[in-house]
MDTraj code that builds the backbone (N, CA, C; nanometers):
import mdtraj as md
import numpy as np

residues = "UNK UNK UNK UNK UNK UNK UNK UNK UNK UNK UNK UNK UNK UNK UNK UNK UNK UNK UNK UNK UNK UNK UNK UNK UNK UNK UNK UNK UNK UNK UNK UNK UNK UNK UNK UNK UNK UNK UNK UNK UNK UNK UNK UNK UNK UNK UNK UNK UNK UNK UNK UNK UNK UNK UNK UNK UNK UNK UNK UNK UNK UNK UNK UNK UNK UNK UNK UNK UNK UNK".split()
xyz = np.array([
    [6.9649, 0.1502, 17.1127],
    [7.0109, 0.1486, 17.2498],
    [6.9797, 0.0118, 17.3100],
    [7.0927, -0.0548, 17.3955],
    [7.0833, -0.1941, 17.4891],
    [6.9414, -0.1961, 17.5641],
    [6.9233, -0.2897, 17.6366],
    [6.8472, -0.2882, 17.7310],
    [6.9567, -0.2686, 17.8538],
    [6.8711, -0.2285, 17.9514],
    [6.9456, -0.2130, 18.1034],
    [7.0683, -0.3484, 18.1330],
    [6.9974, -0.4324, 18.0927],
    [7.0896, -0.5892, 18.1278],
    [7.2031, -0.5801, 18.0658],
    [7.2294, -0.5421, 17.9129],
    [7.3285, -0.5602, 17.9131],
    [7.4649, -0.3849, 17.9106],
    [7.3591, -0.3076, 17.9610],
    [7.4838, -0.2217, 18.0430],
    [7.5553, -0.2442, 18.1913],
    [7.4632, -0.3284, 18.2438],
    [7.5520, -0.3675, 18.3836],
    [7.5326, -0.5013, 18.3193],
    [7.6369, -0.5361, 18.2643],
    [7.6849, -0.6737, 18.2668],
    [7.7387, -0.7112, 18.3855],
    [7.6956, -0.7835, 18.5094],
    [7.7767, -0.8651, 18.5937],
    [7.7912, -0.9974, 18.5722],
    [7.9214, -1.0245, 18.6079],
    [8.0011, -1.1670, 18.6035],
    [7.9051, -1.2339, 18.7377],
    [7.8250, -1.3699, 18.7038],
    [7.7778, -1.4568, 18.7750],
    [7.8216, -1.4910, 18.9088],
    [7.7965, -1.4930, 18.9633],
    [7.8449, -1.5249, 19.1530],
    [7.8862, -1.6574, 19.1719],
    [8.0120, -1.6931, 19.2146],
    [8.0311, -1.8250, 19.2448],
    [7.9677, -1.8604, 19.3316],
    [7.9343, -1.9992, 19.3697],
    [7.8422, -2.0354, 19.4735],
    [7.9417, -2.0639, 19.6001],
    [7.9055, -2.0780, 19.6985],
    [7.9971, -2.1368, 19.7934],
    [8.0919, -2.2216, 19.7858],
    [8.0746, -2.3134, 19.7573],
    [8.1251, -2.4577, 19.7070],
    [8.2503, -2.4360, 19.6086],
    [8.1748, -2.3572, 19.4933],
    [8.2775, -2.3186, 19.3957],
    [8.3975, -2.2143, 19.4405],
    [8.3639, -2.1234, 19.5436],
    [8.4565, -2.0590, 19.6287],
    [8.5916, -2.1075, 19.6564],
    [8.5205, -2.1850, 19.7559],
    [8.5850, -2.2341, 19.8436],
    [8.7067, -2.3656, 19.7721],
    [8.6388, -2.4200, 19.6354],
    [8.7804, -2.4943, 19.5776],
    [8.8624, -2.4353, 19.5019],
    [8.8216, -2.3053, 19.4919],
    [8.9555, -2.2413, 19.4403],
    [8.9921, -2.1264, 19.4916],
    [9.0024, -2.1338, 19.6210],
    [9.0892, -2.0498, 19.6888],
    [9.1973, -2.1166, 19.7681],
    [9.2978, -2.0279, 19.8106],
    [9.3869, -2.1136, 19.8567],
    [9.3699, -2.1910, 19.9481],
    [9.4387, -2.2840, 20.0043],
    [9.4284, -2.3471, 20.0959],
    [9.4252, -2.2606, 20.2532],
    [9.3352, -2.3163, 20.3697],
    [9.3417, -2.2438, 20.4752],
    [9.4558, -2.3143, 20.5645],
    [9.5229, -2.2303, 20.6536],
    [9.6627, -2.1982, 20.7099],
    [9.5966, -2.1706, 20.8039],
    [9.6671, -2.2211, 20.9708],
    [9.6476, -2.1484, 21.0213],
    [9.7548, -1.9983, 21.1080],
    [9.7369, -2.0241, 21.2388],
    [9.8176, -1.8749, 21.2681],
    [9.9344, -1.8529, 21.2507],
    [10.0048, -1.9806, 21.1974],
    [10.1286, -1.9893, 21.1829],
    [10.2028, -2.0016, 21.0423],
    [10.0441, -2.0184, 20.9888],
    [10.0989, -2.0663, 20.8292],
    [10.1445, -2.1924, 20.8087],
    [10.0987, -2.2921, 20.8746],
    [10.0896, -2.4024, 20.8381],
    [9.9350, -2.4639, 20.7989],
    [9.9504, -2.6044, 20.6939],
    [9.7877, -2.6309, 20.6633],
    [9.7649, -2.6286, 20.7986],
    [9.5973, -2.5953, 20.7647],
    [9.5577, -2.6880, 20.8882],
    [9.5055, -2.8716, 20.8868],
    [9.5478, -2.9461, 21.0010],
    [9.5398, -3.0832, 21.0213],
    [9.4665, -3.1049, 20.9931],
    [9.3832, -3.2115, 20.8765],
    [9.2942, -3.2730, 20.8547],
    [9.2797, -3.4240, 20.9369],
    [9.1408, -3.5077, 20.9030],
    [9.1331, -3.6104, 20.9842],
    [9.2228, -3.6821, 20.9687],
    [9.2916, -3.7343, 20.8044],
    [9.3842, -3.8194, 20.7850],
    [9.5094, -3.7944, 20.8443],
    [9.5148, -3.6425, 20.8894],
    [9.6883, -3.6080, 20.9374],
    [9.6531, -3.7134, 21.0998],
    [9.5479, -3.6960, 21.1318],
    [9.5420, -3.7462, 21.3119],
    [9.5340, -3.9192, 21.2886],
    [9.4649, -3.9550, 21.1910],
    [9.3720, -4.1008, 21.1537],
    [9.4289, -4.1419, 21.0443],
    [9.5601, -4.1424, 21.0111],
    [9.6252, -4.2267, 20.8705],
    [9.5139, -4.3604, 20.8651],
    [9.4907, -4.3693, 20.7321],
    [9.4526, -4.4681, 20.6726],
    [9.5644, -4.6141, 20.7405],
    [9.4881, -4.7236, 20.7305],
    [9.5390, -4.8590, 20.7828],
    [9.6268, -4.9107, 20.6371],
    [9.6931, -4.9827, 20.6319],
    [9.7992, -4.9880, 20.5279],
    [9.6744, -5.1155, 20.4816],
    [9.6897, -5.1920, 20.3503],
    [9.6121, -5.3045, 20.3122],
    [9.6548, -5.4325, 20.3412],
    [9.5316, -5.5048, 20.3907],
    [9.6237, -5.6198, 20.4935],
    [9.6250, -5.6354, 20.5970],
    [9.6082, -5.5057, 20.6703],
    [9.6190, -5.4814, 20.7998],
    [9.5216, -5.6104, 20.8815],
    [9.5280, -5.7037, 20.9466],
    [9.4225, -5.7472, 21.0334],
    [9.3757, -5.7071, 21.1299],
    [9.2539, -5.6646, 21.1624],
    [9.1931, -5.6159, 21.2736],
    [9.1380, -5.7446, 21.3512],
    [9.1539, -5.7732, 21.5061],
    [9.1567, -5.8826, 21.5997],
    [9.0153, -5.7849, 21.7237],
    [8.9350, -5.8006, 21.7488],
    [8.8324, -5.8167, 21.7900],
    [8.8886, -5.8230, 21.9447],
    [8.8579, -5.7296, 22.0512],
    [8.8982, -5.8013, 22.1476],
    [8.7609, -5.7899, 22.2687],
    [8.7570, -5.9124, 22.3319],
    [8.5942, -5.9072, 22.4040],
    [8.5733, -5.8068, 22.4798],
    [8.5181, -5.7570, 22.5223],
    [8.4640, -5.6589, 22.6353],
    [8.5141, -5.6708, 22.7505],
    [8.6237, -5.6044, 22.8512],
    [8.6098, -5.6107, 22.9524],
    [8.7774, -5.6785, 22.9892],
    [8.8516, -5.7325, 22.8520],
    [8.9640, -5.8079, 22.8318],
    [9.1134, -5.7089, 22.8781],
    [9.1770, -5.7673, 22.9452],
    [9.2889, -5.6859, 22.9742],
    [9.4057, -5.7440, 22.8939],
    [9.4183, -5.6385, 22.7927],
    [9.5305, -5.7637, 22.7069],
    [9.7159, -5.7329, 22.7862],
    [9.7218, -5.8407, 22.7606],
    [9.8648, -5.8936, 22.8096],
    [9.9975, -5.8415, 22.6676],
    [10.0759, -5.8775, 22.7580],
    [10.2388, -5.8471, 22.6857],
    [10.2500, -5.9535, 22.5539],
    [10.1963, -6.0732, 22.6266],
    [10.1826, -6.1950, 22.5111],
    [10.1074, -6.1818, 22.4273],
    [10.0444, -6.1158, 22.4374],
    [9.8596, -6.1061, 22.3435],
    [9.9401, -6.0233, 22.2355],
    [10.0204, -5.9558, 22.2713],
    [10.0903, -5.7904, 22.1498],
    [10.2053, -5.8717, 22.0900],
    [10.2993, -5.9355, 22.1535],
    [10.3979, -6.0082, 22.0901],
    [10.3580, -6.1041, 21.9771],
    [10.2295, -6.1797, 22.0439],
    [10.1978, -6.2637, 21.9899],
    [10.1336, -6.2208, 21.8124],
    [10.0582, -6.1109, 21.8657],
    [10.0083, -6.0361, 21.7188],
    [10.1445, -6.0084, 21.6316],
    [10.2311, -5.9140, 21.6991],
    [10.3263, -5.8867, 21.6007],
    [10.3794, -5.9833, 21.5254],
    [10.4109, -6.1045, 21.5515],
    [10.4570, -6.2223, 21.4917],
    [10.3688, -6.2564, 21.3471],
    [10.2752, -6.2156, 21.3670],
    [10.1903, -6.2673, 21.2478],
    [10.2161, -6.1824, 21.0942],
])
top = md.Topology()
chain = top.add_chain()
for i, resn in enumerate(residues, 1):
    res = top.add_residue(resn, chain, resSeq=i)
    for name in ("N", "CA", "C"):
        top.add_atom(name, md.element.get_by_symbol(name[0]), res)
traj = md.Trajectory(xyz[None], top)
């Protein structure tokens, strides 16, 4: 005769973590994903220059034209 252990064989418990990457994706009330940060915060394309602007600066029409040109 077995020991007790292996008449209740149970299958190991996924941990949270492991859950949660293989279940489906969460939807919300509508059944759409729900928005992640990148849907609100797209990544900057490469290249992009970022321009510094001082504290307190009211930028002008020229200041934006002038960037786009570059």
């Amino acid at each position: 005769k077995g020991s007790i252990l292996e008449e209740v064989a149970v299958a190991p418990k996924k941990s949270p973590i492991m859950a949660e990457e293989s279940e489906e994706p969460k939807l919300d009330r509508f059944g759409l994903p729900i928005p992640t940060e990148d849907d609100y915060f797209p990544s900057l394309p490469e290249g992009t220059e970022l321009v510094p602007v001082p504290l307190g600066y009211q930028t002008k029409m020229k200041d934006v034209k002038t960037a786009m040109e570059k």
